[in-house]
C-alpha positions as CSV (number, residue, x, y, z in Angstrom):
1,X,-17.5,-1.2,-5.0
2,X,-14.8,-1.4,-2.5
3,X,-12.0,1.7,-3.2
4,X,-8.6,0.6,-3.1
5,X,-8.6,3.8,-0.2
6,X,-10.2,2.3,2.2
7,X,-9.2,-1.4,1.2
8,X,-5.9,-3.2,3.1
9,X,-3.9,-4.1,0.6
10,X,-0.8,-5.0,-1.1
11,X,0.9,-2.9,-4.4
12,X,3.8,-4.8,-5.7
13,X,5.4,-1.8,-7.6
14,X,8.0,-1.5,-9.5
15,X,10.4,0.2,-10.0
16,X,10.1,3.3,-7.3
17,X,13.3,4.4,-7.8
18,X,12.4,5.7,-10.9
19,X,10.4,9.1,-12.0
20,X,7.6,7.7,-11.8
21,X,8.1,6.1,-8.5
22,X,9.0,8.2,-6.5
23,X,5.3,10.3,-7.7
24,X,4.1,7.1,-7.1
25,X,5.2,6.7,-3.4
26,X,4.5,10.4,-2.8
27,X,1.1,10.1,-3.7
28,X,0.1,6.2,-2.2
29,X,-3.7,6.1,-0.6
30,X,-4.2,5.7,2.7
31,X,-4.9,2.1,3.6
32,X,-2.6,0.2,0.9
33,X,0.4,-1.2,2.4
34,X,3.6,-0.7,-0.3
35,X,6.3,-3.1,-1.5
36,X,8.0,-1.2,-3.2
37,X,10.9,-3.0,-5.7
38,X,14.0,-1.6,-7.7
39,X,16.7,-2.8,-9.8
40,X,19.2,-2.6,-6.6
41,X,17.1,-2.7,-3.4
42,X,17.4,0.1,-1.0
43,X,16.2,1.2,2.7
44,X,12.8,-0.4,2.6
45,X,12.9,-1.4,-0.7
46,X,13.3,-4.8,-2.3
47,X,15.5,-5.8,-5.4
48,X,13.7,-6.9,-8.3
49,X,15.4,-6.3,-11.5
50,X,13.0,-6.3,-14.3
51,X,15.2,-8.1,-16.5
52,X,14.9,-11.3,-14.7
53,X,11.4,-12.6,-15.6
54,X,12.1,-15.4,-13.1
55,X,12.8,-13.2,-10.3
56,X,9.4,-11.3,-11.4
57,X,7.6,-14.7,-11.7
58,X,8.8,-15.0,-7.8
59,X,8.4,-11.8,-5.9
60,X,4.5,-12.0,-6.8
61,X,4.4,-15.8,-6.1
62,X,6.0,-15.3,-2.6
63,X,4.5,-11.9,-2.0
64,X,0.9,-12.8,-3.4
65,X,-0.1,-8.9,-3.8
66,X,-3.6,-7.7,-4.2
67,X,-2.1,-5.6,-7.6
68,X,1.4,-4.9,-9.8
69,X,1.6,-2.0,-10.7
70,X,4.8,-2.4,-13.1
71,X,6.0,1.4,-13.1
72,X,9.7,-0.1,-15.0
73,X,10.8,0.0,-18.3
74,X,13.4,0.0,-20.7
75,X,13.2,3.6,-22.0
76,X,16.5,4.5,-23.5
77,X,14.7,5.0,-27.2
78,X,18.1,4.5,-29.4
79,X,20.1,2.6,-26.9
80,X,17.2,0.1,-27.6
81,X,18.2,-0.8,-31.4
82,X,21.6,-2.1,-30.2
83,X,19.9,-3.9,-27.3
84,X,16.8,-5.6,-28.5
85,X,17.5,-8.2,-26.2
86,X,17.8,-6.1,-22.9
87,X,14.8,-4.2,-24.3
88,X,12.4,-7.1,-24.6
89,X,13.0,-8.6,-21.2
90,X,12.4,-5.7,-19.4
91,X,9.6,-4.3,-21.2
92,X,7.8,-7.7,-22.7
93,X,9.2,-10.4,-20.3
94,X,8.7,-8.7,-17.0
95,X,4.8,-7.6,-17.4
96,X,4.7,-11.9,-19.1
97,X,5.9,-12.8,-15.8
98,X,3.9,-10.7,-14.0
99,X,0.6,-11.8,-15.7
100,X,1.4,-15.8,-15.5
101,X,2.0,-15.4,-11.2
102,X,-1.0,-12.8,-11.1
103,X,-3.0,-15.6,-13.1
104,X,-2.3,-18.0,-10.1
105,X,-2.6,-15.6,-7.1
106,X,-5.5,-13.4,-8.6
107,X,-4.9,-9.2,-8.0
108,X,-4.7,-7.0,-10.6
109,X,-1.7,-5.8,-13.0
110,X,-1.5,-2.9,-14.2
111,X,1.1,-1.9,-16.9
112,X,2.5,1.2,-18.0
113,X,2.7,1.3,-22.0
114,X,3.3,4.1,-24.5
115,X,2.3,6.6,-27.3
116,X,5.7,5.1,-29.0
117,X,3.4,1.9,-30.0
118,X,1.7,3.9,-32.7
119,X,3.6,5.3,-36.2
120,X,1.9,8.8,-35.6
121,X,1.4,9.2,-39.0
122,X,-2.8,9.7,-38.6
123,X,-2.5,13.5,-37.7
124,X,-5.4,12.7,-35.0
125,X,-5.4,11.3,-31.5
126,X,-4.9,7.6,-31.0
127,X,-7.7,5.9,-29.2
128,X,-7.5,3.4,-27.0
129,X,-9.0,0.5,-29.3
130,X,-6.7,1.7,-32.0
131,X,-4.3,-1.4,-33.8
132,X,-0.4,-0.6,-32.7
133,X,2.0,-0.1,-35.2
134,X,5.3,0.8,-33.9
135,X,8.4,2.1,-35.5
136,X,11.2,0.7,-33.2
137,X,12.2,-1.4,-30.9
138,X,11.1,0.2,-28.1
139,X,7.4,0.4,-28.6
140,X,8.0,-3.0,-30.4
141,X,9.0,-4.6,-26.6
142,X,6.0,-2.0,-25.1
143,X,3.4,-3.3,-27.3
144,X,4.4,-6.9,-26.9
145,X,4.3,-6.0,-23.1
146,X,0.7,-4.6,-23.7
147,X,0.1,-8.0,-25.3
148,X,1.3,-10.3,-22.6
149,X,-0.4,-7.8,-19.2
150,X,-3.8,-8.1,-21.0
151,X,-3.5,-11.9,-21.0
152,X,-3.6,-11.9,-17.5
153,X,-7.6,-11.7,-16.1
154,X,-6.8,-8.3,-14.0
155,X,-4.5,-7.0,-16.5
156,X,-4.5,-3.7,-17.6
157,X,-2.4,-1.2,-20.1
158,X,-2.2,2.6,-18.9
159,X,-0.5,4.5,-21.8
160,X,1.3,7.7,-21.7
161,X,3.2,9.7,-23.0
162,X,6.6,12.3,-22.6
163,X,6.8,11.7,-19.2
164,X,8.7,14.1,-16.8
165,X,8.9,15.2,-13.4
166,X,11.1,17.0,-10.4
167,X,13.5,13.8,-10.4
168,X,15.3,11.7,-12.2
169,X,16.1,12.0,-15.7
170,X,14.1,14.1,-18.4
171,X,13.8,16.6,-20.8
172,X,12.4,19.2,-18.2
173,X,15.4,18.6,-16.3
174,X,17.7,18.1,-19.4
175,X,16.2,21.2,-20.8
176,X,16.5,23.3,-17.6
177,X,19.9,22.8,-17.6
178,X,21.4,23.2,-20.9
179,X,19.0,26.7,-20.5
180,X,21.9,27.8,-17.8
181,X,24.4,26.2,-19.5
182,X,23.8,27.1,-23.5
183,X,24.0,30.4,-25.4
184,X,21.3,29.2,-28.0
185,X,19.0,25.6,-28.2
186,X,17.7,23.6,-30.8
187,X,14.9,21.9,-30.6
188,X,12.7,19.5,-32.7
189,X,9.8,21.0,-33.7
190,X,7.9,18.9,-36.2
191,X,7.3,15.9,-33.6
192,X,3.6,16.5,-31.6
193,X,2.6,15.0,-28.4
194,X,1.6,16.1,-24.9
195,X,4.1,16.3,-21.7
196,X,3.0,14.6,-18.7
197,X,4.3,15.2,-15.1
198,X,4.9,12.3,-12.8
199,X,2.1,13.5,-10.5
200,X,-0.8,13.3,-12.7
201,X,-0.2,10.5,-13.8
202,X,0.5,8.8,-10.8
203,X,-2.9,10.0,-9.7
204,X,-4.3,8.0,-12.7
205,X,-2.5,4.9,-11.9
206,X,-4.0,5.1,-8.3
207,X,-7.3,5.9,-9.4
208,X,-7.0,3.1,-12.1
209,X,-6.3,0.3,-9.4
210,X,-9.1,1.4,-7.3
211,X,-11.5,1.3,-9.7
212,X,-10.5,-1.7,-11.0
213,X,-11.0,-3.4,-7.6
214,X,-13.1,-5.9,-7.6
215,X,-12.2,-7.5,-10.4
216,X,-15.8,-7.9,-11.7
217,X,-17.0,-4.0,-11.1
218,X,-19.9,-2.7,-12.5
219,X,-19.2,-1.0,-15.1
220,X,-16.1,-2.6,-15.7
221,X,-13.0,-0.3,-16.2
222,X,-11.6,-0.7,-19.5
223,X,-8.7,-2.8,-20.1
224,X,-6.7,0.0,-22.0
225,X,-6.8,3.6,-20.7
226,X,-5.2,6.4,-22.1
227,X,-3.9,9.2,-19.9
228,X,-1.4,12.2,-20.7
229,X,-2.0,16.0,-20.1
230,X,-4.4,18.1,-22.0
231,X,-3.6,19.8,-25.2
232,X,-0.7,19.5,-27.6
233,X,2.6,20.6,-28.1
234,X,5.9,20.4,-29.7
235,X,9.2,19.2,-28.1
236,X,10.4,22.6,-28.9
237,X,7.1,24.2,-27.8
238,X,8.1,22.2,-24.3
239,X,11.3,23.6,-24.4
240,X,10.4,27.1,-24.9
241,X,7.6,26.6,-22.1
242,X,10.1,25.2,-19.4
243,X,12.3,28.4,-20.5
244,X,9.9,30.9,-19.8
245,X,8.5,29.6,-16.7
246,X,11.9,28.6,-15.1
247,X,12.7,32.7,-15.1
248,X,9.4,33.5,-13.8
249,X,9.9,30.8,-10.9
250,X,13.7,32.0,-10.5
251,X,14.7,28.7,-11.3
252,X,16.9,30.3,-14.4
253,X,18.5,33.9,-14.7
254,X,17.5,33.8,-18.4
255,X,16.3,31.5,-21.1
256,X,18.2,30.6,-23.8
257,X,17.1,31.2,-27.4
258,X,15.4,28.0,-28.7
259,X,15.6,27.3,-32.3
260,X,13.2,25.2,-33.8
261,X,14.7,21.6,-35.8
262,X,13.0,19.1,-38.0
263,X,13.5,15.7,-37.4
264,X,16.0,15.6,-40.6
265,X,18.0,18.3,-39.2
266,X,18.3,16.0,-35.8
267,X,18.4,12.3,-37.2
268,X,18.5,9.6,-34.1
269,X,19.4,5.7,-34.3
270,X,15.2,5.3,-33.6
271,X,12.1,6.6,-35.3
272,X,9.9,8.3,-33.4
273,X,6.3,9.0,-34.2
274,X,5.5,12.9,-35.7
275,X,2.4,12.6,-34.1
276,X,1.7,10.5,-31.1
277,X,-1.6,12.6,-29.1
278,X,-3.2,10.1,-27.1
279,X,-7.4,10.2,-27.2
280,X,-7.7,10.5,-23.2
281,X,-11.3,11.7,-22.7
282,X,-13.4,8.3,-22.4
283,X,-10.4,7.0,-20.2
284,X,-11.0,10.5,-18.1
285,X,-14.4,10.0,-17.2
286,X,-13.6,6.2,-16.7
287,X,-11.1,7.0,-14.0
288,X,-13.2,10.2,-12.8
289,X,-10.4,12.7,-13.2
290,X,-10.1,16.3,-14.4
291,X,-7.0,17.0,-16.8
292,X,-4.9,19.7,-16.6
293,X,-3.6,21.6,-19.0
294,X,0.5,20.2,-19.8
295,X,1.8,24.1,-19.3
296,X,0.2,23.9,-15.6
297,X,1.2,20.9,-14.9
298,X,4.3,22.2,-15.9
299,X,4.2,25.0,-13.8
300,X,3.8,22.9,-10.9
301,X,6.4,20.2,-11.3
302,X,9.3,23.7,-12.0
303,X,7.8,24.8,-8.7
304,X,8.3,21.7,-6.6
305,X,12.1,21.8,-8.2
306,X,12.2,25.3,-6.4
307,X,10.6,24.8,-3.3
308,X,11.0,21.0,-2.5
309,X,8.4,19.2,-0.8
310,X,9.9,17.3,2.8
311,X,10.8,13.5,1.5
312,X,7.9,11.4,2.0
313,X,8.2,7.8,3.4
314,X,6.9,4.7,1.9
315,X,3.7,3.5,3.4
């Protein structure tokens, strides 16, 4: 099998201007030649916005990429109830788009989904194979973006979960600073998941499109992965983590108390699942990575926020 590595190819990703793009970008193989998209365009970048299915359609029609890796999405979980409309075109339309051009061209898609397309209300860790059943509209437009990438012969879902990284916005980052800022925090407790920093993950989505290179690779790599960080933890247990660690890497004077909350105590416009762990091993030893735990993972992402890597350049 031919590894994306050593293979000269075209990504079509969008968006790298996001959190995950710019992990993405940091960590792109040597030998795959990058066309990288965002909602505005940029210094070597081109302007795709993901709400245009149209504009999507195009870009891979003119472009004709080996692989989309559709890195985008409409993640503002409330905002998304009053904008069901702007929710479903960038998270359902855009991968539909992507899948009817990839149909004609050939190349692989691969989409990033959610751990918001499940209720949580099993108590165990969602498997890959596992019916969807989500609460909102968010993992509503994810899972019908699941649906439309998986129509398309090289389509694949990735799903993740609690994403965060050294950029953008976050909760690390959110959390970090309302730690200087606060005298006391409160924190939902009663919600279970596992962070995942930008850089793992953007390790899986490489390893993913290599892998699934040629398209009829023996054995085949499944059409829905799972990937997060290992273990468990609360939103509150992440807060208290990014406390404690931000001190030790000088990041933060001191850490602000951190109350726990139940959900009731800190209603939002959207549901969100009480338990959303992702079942990641068989998807592990498809894509031939090692986890690591979420708190070192953690570790790592607070100490690139204190000692910055030099800015990459797109391949």
């Amino acid at each position: 099998t031919r590894s994306l590595c050593d293979w000269s190819s075209d990504v079509c990703s969008s968006d790298l201007a996001g959190q995950l793009g710019q992990a993405l970008l940091a960590a792109c193989p040597p030998g795959v030649t990058l066309i990288p998209c965002s909602r505005s365009g940029g210094p070597g970048e081109m302007a795709l916005d993901l709400a245009d299915s149209q504009a999507c359609r195009s870009v891979v029609l003119e472009q004709r990429p080996d692989a989309v890796l559709n890195a985008g999405a409409y993640t503002a979980v409330d905002r998304a109830e009053q904008e069901p409309a702007l929710a479903q075109a960038v998270n359902a339309e855009a991968p539909a788009a992507f899948a009817e051009a990839l149909a004609t061209t050939g190349g692989q898609l691969l989409q990033l989904s959610t751990d918001f397309v499940f209720n949580g209300r099993q108590g165990s860790p969602y498997a890959p194979d596992q019916p969807v059943d989500p609460l909102g509209v968010y993992g509503a437009s994810k899972a019908a973006g699941e649906v439309a990438a998986l129509g398309c012969p090289g389509g694949r879902v990735l799903r993740t979960s609690w994403v965060y990284g050294p950029v953008g916005r976050n909760f690390c980052l959110t959390m970090l600073r309302l730690h200087r800022e606060k005298p006391e925090l409160g924190v939902v407790a009663d919600q279970l998941g596992c962070p995942t920093a930008t850089h793992t993950l953007a390790a899986a989505c490489w390893r993913a499109l290599e892998r699934g290179a040629p398209l009829d690779a023996l054995p085949p790599l499944p059409r829905i992965l799972h990937w997060s960080d290992a273990g468990a933890a609360s939103w509150y247990d992440f807060a208290v983590a990014i406390g404690e660690l931000g001190v030790e890497l000088g990041l933060l004077n001191a850490a602000a108390p951190v109350q726990p909350l139940t959900t009731a105590q800190y209603p939002t416009p959207a549901r969100r699942p009480p338990y959303s762990l992702l079942e990641c091993s068989g998807s592990r030893v498809a894509l031939g990575l090692e986890p690591l735990h979420w708190r070192q993972a953690l570790r790592q992402v607070l100490g690139r926020i204190a000692s910055p890597p030099a800015p990459s350049h797109p391949r």
